[in-house]
C-alpha positions as CSV (number, residue, x, y, z in Angstrom):
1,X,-67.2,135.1,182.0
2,X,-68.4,131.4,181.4
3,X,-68.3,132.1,177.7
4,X,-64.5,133.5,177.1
5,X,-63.5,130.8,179.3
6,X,-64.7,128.4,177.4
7,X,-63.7,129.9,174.3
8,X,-60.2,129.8,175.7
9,X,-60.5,126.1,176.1
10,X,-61.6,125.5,173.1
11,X,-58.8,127.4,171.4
12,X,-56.5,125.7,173.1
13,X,-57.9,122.4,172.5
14,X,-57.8,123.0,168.8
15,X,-54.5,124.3,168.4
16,X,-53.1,121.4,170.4
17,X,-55.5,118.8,168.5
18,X,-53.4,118.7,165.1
19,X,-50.0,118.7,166.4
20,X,-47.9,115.7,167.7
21,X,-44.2,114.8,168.3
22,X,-41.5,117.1,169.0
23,X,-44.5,120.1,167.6
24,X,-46.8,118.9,169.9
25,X,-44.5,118.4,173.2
26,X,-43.4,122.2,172.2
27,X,-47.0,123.6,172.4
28,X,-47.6,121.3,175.7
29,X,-44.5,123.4,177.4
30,X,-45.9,126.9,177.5
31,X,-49.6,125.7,177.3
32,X,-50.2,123.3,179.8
33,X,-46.9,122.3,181.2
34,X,-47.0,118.9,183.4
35,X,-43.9,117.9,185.8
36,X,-44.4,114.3,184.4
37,X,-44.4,114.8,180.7
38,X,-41.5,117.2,180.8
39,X,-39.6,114.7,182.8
40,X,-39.9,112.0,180.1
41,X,-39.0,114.9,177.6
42,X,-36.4,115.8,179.3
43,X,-35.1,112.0,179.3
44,X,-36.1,111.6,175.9
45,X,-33.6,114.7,174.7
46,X,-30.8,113.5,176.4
47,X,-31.3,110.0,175.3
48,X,-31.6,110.8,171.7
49,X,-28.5,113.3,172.2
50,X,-26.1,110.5,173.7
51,X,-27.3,107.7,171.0
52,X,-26.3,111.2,168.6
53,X,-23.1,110.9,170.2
54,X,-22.1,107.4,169.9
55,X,-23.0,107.0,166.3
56,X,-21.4,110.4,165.2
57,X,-18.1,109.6,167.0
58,X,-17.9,106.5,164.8
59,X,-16.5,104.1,167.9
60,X,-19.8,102.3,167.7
61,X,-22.2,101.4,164.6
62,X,-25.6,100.9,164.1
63,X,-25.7,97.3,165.5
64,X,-23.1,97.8,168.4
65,X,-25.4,96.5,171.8
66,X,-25.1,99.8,173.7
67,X,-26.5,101.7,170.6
68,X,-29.6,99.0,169.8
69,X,-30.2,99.5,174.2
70,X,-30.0,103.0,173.7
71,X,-32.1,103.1,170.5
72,X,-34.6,100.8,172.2
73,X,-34.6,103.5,175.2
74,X,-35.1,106.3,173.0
75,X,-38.0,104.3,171.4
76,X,-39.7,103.7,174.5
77,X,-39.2,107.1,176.3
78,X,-41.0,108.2,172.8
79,X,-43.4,105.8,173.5
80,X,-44.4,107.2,176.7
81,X,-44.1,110.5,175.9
82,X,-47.0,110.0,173.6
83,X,-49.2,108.4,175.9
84,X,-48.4,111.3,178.2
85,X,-49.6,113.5,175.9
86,X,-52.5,112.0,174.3
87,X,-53.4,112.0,178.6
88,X,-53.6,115.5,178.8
89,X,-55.3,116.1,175.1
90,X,-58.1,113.9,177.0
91,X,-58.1,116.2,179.8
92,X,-58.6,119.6,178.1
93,X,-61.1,117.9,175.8
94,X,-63.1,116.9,178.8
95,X,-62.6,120.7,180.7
96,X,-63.7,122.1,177.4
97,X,-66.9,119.6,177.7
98,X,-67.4,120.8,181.1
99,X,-66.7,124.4,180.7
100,X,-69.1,124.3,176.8
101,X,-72.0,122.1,179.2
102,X,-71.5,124.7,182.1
103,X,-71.6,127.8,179.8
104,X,-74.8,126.2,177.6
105,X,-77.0,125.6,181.6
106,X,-75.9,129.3,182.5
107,X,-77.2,130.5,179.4
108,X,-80.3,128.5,179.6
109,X,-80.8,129.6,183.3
110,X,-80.6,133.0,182.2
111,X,-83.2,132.8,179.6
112,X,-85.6,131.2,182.2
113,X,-85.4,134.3,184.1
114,X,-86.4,136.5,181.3
């Protein structure tokens, strides 16, 4: 019905509404996965796992260039990551609006009929 389905998306909505990061990206995977967004993530972990790398391996410090391009990389696949996500949080806040406005004119077109 109307009503559980826009209890769903309101559910969902709330859950995702308090989360953000590495949490949030996690919730987006099984809840609303997007080709996009897991791409960049997907970038994003192997970025962050080769900067790992360098540093751990001690050949390179903190200031060698390949580590400050990497770093910058890893900032800015972060970067757009977030935007990515705060994207979808807009779109299941507006298909809860829709689904909450098209639940409330079902209800109010039922109690016409009464």
């Amino acid at each position: 019905s109307a009503r559980v389905e826009m209890r769903v998306r309101k559910a969902r909505l709330d859950h995702l509404e308090g989360l953000e990061g590495d949490v949030l990206m996690e919730a987006f995977t099984y809840i609303e996965p997007d080709p996009t967004l897991l791409g960049i993530h997907e970038q994003l972990m192997d970025s962050r796992e080769s900067l790992r790398q360098m540093i751990n391996n001690g050949a390179m410090d903190d200031n060698h260039p390949d580590v400050l391009r990497l770093k910058r990389k890893v900032e800015e696949l972060r970067r757009q990551r977030d935007v990515a996500m705060e994207k979808l949080k807009t779109w299941l806040r507006t298909d809860y609006e829709v689904s909450r406005q098209k639940c409330e004119a079902l209800e109010d077109a039922l109690k016409s009929t009464k």
